[in-house]
N, C-alpha and C positions, 0 to 999 in steps of 0.2 A: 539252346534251341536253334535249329538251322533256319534260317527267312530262303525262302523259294523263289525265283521266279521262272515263272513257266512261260516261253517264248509259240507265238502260235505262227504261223506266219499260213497267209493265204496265196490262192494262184494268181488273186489280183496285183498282189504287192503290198498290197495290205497286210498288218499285224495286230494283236492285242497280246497282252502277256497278263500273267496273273502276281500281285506281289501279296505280300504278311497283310492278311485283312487287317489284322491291329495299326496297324500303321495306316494305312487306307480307312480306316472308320478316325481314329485322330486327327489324320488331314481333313477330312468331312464335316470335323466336328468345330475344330478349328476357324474354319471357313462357310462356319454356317448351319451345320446339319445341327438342327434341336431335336429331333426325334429318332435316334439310331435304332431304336428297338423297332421301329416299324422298316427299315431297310434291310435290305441282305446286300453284300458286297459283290460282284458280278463277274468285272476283269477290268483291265486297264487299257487304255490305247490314246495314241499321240498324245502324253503328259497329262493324260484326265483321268482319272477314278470315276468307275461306272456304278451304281446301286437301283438295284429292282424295290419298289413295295411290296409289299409281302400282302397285300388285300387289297390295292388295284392295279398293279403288277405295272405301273408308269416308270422310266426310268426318270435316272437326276446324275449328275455327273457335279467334279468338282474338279478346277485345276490342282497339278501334284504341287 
């Protein structure tokens, strides 16, 4: 299977990129996330992994 990362880059200078949720939810879980079924994985930016709730739509990040 081929892992992606999708590079975004904005006109501020700013970027997020998107990498293998798999990988992004095992560093989450890793580091804390007990509940992954209630996250969706989002994108990534400056070395953090980003996740939306899925029923109060709050974000949570986690260092990569």
């Amino acid at each position: 299977m081929t892992k992606f990362k999708t590079l975004i880059n904005f006109k501020d200078g700013t970027s997020m990129y998107y990498r293998d949720h798999k990988e992004a939810f095992e560093n989450a879980k890793s580091k804390g996330l007990n509940d992954p079924q209630n996250y969706m994985y989002m994108y990534s930016k400056d070395n953090k992994d980003y996740f939306k709730n899925i029923d109060y739509r709050n974000y949570i990040n986690f260092n990569q």
